[in-house]
C-alpha positions as CSV (number, residue, x, y, z in Angstrom):
1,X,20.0,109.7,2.5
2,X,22.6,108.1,1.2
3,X,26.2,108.3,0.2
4,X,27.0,111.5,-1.7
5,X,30.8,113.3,-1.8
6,X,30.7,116.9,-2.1
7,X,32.1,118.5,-5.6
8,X,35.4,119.3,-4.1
9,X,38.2,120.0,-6.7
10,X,40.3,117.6,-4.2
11,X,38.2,114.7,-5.3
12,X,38.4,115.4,-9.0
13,X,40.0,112.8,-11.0
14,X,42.7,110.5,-9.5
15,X,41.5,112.0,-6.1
16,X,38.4,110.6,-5.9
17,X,38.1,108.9,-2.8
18,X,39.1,104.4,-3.1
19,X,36.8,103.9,-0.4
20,X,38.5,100.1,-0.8
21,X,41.1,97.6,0.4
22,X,42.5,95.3,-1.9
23,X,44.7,92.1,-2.6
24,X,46.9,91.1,-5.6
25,X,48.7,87.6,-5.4
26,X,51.7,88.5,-7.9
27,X,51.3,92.0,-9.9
28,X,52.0,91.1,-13.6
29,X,54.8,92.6,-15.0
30,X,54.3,94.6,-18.1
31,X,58.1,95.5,-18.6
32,X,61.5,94.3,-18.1
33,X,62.1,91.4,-15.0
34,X,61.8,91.8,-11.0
35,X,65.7,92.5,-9.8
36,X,66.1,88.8,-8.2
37,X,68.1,90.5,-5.2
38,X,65.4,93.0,-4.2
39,X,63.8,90.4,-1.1
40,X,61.2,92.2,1.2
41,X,58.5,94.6,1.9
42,X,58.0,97.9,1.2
43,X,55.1,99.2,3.1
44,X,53.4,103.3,2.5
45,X,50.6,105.2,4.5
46,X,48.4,107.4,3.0
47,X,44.7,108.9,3.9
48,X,41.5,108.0,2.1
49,X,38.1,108.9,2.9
50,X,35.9,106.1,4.6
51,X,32.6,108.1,4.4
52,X,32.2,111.9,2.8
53,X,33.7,114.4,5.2
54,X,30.7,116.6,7.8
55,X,31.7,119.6,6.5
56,X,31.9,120.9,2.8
57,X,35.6,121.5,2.5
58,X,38.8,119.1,3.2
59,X,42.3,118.8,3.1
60,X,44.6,116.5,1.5
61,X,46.8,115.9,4.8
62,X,43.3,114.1,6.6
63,X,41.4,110.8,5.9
64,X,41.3,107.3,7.3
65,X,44.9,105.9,7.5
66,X,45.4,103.5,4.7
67,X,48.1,100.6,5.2
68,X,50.0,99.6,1.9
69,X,52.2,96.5,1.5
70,X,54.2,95.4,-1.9
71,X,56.0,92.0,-0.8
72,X,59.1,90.8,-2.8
73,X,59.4,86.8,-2.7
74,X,61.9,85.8,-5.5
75,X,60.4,87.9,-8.8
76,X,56.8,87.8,-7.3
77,X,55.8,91.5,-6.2
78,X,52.4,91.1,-4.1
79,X,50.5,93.9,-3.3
80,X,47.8,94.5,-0.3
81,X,46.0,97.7,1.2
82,X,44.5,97.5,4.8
83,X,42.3,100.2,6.6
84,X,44.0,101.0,9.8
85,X,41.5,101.1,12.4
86,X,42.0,103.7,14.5
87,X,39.4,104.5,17.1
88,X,38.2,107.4,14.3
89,X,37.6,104.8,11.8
90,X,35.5,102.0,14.3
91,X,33.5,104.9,15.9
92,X,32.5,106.0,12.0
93,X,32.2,102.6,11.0
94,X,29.4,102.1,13.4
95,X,28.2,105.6,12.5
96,X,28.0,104.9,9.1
97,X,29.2,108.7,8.4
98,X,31.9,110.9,9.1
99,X,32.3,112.3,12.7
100,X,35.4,114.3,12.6
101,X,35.0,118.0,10.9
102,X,37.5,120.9,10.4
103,X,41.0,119.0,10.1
104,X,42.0,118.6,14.0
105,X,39.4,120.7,15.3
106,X,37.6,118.6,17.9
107,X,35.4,121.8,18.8
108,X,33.6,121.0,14.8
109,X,33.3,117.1,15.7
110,X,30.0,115.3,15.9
111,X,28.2,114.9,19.4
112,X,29.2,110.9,18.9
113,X,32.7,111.5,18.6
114,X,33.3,112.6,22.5
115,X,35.6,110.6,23.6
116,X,37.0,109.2,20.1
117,X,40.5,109.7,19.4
118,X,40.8,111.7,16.3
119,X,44.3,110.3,15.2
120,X,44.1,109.1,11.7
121,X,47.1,107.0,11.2
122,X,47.8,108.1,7.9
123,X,51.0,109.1,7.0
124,X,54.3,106.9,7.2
125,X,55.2,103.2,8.2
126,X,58.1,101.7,10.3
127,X,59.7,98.1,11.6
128,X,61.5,98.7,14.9
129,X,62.1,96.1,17.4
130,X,60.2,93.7,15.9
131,X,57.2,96.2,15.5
132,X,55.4,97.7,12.2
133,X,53.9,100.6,13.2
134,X,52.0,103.0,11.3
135,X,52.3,107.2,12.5
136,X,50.8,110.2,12.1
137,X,51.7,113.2,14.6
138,X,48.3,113.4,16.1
139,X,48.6,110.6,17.7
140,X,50.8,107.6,19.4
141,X,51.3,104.7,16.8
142,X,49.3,101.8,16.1
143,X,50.7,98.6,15.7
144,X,50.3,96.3,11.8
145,X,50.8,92.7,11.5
146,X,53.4,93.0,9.2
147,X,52.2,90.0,6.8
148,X,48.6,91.2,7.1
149,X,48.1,94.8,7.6
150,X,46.0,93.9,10.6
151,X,45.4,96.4,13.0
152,X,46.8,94.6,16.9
153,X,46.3,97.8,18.6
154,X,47.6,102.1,19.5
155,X,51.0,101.4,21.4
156,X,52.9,103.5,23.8
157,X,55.7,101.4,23.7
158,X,54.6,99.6,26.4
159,X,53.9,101.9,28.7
160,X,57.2,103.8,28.2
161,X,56.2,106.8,26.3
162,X,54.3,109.8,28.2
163,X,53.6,111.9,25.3
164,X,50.1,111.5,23.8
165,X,51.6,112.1,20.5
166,X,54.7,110.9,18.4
167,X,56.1,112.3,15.2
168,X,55.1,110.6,11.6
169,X,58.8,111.1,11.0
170,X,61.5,109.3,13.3
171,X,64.8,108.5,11.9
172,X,65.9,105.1,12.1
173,X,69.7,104.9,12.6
174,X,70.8,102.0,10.8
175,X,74.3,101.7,12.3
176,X,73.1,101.9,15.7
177,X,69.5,100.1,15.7
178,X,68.2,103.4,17.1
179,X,65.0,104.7,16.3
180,X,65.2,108.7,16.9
181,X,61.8,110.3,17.6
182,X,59.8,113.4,18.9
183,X,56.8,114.5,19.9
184,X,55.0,118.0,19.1
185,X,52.5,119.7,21.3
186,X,53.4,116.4,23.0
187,X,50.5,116.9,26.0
188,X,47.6,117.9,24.3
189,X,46.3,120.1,21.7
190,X,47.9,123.7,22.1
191,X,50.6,122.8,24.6
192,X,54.0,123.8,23.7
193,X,55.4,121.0,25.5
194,X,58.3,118.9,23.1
195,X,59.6,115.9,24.4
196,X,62.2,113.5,22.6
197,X,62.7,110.2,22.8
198,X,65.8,107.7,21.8
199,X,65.0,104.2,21.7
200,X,67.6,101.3,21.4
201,X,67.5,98.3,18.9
202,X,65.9,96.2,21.3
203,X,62.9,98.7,22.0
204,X,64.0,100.1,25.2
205,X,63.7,103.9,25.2
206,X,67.3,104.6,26.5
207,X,66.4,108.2,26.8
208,X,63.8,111.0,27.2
209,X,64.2,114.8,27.1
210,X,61.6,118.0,27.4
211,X,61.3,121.0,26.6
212,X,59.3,123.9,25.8
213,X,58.7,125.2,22.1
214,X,58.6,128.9,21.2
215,X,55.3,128.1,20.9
216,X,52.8,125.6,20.1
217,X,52.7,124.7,16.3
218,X,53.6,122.1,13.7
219,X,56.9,120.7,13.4
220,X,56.7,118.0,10.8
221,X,59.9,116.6,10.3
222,X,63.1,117.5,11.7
223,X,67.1,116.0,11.4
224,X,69.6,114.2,13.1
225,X,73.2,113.6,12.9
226,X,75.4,110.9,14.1
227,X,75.6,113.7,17.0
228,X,72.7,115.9,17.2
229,X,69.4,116.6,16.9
230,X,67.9,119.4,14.4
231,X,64.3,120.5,15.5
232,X,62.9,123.5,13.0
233,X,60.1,125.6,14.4
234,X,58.5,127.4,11.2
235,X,55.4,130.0,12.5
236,X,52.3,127.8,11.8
237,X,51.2,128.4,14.9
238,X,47.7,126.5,17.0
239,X,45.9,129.3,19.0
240,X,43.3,127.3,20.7
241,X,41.2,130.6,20.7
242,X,40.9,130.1,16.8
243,X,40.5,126.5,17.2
244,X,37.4,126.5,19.6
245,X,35.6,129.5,17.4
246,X,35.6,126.8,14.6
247,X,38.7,127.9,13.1
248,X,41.8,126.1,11.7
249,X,44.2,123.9,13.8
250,X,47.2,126.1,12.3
251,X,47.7,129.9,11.7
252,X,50.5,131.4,9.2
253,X,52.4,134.1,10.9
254,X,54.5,135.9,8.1
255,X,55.6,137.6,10.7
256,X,57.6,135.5,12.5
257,X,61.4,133.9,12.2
258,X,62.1,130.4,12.1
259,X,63.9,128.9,15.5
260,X,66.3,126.4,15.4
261,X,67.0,124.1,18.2
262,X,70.5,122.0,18.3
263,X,71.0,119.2,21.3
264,X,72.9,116.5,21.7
265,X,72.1,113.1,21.2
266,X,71.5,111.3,24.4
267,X,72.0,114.8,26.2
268,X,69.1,117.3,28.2
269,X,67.1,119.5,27.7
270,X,69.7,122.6,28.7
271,X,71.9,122.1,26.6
272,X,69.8,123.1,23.6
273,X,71.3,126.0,21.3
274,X,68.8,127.5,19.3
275,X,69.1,129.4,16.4
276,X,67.7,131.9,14.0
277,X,66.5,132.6,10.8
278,X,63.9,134.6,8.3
279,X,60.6,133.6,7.8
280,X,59.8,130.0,5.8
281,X,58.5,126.8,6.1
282,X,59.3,123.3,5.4
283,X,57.6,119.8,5.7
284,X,60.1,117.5,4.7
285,X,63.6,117.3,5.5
286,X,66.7,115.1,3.2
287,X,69.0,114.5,5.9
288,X,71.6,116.4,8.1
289,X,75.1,115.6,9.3
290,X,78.2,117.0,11.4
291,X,80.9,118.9,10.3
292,X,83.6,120.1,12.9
293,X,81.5,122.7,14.9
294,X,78.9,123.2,11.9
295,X,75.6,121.3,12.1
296,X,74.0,121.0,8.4
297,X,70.4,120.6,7.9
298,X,69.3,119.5,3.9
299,X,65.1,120.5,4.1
300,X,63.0,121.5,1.1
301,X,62.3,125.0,1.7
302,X,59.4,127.2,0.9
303,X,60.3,130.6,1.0
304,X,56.7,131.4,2.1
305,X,53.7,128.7,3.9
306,X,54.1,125.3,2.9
307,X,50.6,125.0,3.9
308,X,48.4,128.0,1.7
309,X,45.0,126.3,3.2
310,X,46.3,127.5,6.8
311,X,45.6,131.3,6.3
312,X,47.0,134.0,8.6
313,X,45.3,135.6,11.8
314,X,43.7,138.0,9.4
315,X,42.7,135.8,6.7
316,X,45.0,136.5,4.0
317,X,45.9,133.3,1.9
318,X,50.0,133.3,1.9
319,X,51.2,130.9,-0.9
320,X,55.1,130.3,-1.4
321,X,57.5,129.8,-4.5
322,X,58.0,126.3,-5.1
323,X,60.2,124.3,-2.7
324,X,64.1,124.4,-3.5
325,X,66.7,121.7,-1.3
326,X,68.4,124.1,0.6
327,X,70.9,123.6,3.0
328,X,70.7,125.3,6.8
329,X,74.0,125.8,8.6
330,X,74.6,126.6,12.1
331,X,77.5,127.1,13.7
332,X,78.2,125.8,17.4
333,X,81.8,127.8,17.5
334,X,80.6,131.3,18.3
335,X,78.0,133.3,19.6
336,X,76.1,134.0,16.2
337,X,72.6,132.7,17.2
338,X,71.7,133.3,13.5
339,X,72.5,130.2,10.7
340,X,73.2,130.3,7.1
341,X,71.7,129.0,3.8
342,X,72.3,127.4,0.5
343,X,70.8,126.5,-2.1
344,X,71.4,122.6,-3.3
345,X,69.5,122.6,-5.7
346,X,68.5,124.2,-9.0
347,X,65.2,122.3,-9.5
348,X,62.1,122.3,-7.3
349,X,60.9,119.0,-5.7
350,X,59.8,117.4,-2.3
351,X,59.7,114.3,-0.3
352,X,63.2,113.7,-0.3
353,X,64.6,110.3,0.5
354,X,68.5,109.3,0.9
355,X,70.2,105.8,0.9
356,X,69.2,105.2,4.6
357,X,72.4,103.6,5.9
358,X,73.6,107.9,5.3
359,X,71.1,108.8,7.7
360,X,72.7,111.4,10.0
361,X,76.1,111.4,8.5
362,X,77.6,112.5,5.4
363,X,76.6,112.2,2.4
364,X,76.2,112.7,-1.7
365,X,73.2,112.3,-3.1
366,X,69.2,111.9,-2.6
367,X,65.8,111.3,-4.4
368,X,62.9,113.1,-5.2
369,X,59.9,113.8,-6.4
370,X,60.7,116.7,-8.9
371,X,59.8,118.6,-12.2
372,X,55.9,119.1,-11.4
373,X,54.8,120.7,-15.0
374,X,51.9,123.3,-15.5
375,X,49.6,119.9,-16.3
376,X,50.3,118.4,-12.7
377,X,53.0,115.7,-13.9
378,X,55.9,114.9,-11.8
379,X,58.8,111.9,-12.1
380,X,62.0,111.3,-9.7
381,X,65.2,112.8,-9.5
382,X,68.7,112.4,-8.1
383,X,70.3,115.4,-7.1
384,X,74.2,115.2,-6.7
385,X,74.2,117.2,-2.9
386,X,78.0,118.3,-3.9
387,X,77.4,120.0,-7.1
388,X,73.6,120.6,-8.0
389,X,73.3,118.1,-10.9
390,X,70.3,116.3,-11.5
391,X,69.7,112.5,-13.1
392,X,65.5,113.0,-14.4
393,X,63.1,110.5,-15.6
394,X,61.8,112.8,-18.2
395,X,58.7,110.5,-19.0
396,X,56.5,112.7,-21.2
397,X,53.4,111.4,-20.4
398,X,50.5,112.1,-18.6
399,X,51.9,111.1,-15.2
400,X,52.6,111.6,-11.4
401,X,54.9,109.6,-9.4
402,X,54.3,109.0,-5.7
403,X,57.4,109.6,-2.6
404,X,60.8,106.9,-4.4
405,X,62.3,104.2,-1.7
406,X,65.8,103.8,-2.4
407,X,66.7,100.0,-1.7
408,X,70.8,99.3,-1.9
409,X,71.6,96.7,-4.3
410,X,73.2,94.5,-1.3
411,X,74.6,95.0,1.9
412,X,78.3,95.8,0.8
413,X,76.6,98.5,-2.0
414,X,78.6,101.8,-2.1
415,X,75.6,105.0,-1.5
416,X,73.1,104.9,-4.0
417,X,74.1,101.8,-5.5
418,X,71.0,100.2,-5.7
419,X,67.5,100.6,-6.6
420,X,64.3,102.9,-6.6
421,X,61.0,102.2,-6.0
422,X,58.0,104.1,-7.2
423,X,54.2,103.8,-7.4
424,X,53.4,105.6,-11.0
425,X,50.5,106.7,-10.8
426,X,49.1,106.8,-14.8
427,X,46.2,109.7,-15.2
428,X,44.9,109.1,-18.2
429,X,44.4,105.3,-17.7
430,X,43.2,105.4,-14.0
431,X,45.5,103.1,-12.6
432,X,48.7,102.7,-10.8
433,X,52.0,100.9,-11.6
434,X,55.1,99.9,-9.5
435,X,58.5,101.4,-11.4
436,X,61.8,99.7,-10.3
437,X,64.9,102.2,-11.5
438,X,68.5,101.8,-11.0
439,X,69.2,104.3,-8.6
440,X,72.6,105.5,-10.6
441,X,70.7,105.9,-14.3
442,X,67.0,107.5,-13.6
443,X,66.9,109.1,-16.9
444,X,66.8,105.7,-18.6
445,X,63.4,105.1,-17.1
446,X,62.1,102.2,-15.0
447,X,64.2,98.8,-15.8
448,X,61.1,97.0,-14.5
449,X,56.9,98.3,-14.5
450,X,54.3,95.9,-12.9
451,X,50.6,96.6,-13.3
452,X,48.5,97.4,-10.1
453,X,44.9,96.7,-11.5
454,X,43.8,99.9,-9.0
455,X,44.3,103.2,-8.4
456,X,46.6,104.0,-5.6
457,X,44.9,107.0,-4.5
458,X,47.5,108.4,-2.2
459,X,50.1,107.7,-0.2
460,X,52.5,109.7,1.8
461,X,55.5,108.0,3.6
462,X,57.3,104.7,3.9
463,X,59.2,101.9,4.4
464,X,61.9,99.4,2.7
465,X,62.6,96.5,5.4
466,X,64.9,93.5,4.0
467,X,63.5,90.1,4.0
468,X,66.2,89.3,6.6
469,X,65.3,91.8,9.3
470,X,61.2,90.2,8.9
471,X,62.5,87.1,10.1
472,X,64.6,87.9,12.6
C-alpha cells in the first residue's frame, strides 16, 4: 500500500507532482522595488496530481485544477495556491486514490467514479460580472472566492447556459464588458454540437448560437474581432469507437484540412462562412482583428499535431516543427473559400498574450514564451506584429519561464506601455520567482524578482484584474 508515483519522465525534476497548497504573506523581494502603480490580482490555473494517476502513463494537459493568486497591495506581493474542488477531486479525496484513467476516457475510470464529473478545472482564470471563475473545456466553470481561492460551487450562469461544457479560453472585451465564449462537443462527449455564447457586463447572456462542427474534435482556442468570431477546426478528431476500446480522447488525422468558420458577432448560426486550409494545428491563438472585408487570425501554428501523444488511427506518432506566429487571412469579398498565411514571426514560441484592451482590434505587438534551447530553457519575448522584430530576455541560465501577463502602466497607457509578469521558474535551485519587466525593454531583464519559497509546478492560463474592478 501506500503512496508511490510511477517513473514517468513527466515527473522528473521540476515536474514532480506539489501535491500541496500554500500561503505567503508578502514574497521578499530579492531585486529591484514592487512598481507602486501595479494594484491587484493576478490569478493562474494549472494541473497537479492529488494522488498517482490508475494507469502507468499521463499527460501534461490533466491533473487536479490548481488555483493561483499573487495579490498587489501597495509594494506587498502575496502569494496563495488553492485546490479547486471539483467533483473529481472530493470523490478522490474520499477515495484516497486516483479514479480517473486515460485522459477523458470515462470507459478507463474506476467503478467509484460513475457518476463523478471528470472536469478538472485546470487551465485558465477569469473575473466577469463580479464572478472568478476557473475553466477547463471539459466542463462548465466553477466559481473561486476571489480573496480565498475557495471553491463556492460549478456554475451555469445561473441556469442560462445549456452546454455541459465551456471553453478554457473566452475573450473578455474590455471596451464593451463582454465576455465572448464557446463551447466544443458542447452536449456530451463525441457530439459535434458548437454553441456560442455572448454575455454582457452585467452577466446576462445577450446571445446564444448553434451549430454543427465538421466533426467532433478539439477546438482549444479560437479569435474574435470587434466584428466576428474566428472558430479553427484542426483534425484532432474524438471517435467514440476509439474512446470506449480504451483508446485516446483525440485522433490526429494528417489527412485532413483545417476548416475555418467566420460569423458575426451577435448574429446566427447561418450566416457562418467557413473556410479552408492545409493540414496543421494550433492551441493558442494572439489575437485577431478586421480589416475591410479581411478577417485576420494571429495563432501559433504547428505545421504538423500540436498534440504528438494523440497518435493517428493507425498508430503512427506525428510530431510538428516548432510553433511559428503566423497570421491566417480570410477574405469575406469573394467566393474563394480558401484563406491565406503569413508568417509573423521569425522565432518560435507559444502562449501568446497581447495588451488586453487590443483584444479583437488592431494591433502591434504581443508576448511570449520563446527561445526554448536544446536544455529545455525558455524566457519572454515581444514580437513587433508589423515587422517581425523581437525584444528577448536572453537570461543564460538554467531557466524556464511560465505564460507573461501584460498589465498597462495606467489606464491612459499607450499599447504595451506597461508591465509583464512572470513566474520564473529556477531549475537548478528548485524554486520559483515572480519577474516584473517593463513591457517596452525585455532584454534588460526583470526590473523587479521576488522569491516564492516553492516550486510552482505548473500553470497554464490567467488573469490580471485591477484592484478597482475587485471592489466594485
Amino acid at each position: 500500500m501506500g503512496i508511490h508515483f510511477q517513473d514517468l519522465p513527466l515527473y522528473a525534476g521540476w515536474g514532480r507532482p506539489m501535491r500541496c497548497e500554500c500561503s505567503v504573506e508578502g514574497l521578499e523581494v530579492v531585486a529591484g522595488e514592487v512598481p507602486a502603480d501595479l494594484q491587484g490580482s493576478w490569478y493562474r490555473a494549472g494541473p497537479d496530481r492529488q494522488y498517482p494517476p490508475m494507469l502507468d502513463e499521463d499527460v501534461f494537459i490533466d491533473g487536479e485544477g490548481m488555483a493561483h493568486l499573487f495579490r498587489f497591495d501597495r509594494g506587498d506581493v502575496s502569494y496563495r495556491s488553492r485546490w479547486v474542488r471539483t467533483e473529481r477531486y472530493i470523490a478522490q479525496e474520499q477515495a484516497r486514490r486516483s479514479l480517473f484513467g486515460r485522459y477523458r476516457n470515462r470507459y478507463s475510470d474506476a467503478p467509484e467514479a460513475a457518476g463523478v464529473h471528470g472536469g478538472a478545472a485546470n487551465t485558465h482564470m477569469i473575473y466577469h460580472a463580479g464572478r472568478l471563475l476557473v475553466l477547463k473545456e471539459d466542463d462548465l466553470p466553477y466559481e473561486l472566492h476571489p480573496d480565498t481561492l475557495d471553491t463556492i460551487a460549478r456554475t451555469d450562469l445561473g441556469g442560462q447556459v445549456r452546454a455541459t461544457r465551456l471553453s478554457a479560453h473566452p475573450k473578455l472585451d474590455q471596451q464593451t464588458g463582454e465576455l465572448l465564449t464557446y463551447s466544443c462537443q458542447a452536449l456530451g462527449d463525441g457530439s459535434r454540437d458548437m454553441a456560442i455564447y455572448e454575455i454582457g457586463a452585467d452577466g446576462h447572456v445577450n446571445n446564444e448560437m448553434w451549430f454543427q462542427a465538421p466533426w467532433s474534435g478539439v477546438m482549444h482556442d479560437f479569435g474574435v474581432t470587434k466584428e466576428h468570431f474566428i472558430l479553427p477546426f484542426f483534425p484532432l478528431i474524438t471517435d467514440m469507437e476509439v474512446v470506449k476500446r480504451g483508446g485516446t480522447f483525440y485522433e490526429w488525422h494528417d489527412d485532413k484540412p483545417v476548416h475555418v468558420a467566420v460569423l458575426p458577432r451577435g448574429g446566427k448560426a447561418e450566416q457562418i462562412r467557413w473556410f479552408r486550409g492545409p493540414t496543421a494545428s494550433a492551441g493558442h491563438m494572439m489575437n485577431a482583428f478586421t480589416e475591410g472585408s479581411k478577417i485576420h487570425l494571429d495563432v501559433v501554428l504547428y505545421e504538423g499535431n500540436c498534440f504528438p501523444f494523440f497518435q493517428t488511427p493507425d498508430g503512427r506518432v506525428c510530431e510538428s516543427p516548432p510553433p511559428l506566429l503566423t497570421r491566417m487571412t480570410m477574405d469575406l469579398s469573394g467566393k474563394d473559400d480558401t484563406y491565406t498565411l503569413r508568417k509573423l514571426c521569425a522565432r518560435p514560441g507559444e502562449m501568446p498574450r497581447i495588451d488586453e484592451r487590443f483584444q479583437g482590434r488592431p494591433y502591434t505587438q504581443g508576448f511570449m514564451i520563446m527561445g526554448r534551447g536544446p536544455d529545455g530553457t525558455s524566457s519572454v519575448g515581444r514580437i513587433d506584429v508589423t515587422s517581425g522584430a523581437v525584444d528577448y530576455w536572453d537570461h543564460g541560465a538554467k531557466v524556464t519561464v511560465q505564460e507573461p501577463q501584460f498589465v498597462p502602466r495606467n489606464a491612459a497607457a499607450g499599447e504595451g506601455d506597461g508591465w509583464l509578469l512572470a513566474i520564473i521558474n529556477r531549475l537548478e535551485s528548485g524554486h520559483s520567482e515572480l519577474g516584473i519587466f517593463d513591457a517596452q525593454h525585455l532584454a534588460k531583464g526583470p526590473v523587479t524578482r521576488l522569491h516564492i519559497p516553492v516550486r510552482v509546478r505548473s500553470t497554464f492560463h490567467g488573469s490580471w484584474v485591477p484592484e478597482e474592478a475587485l471592489k466594485k
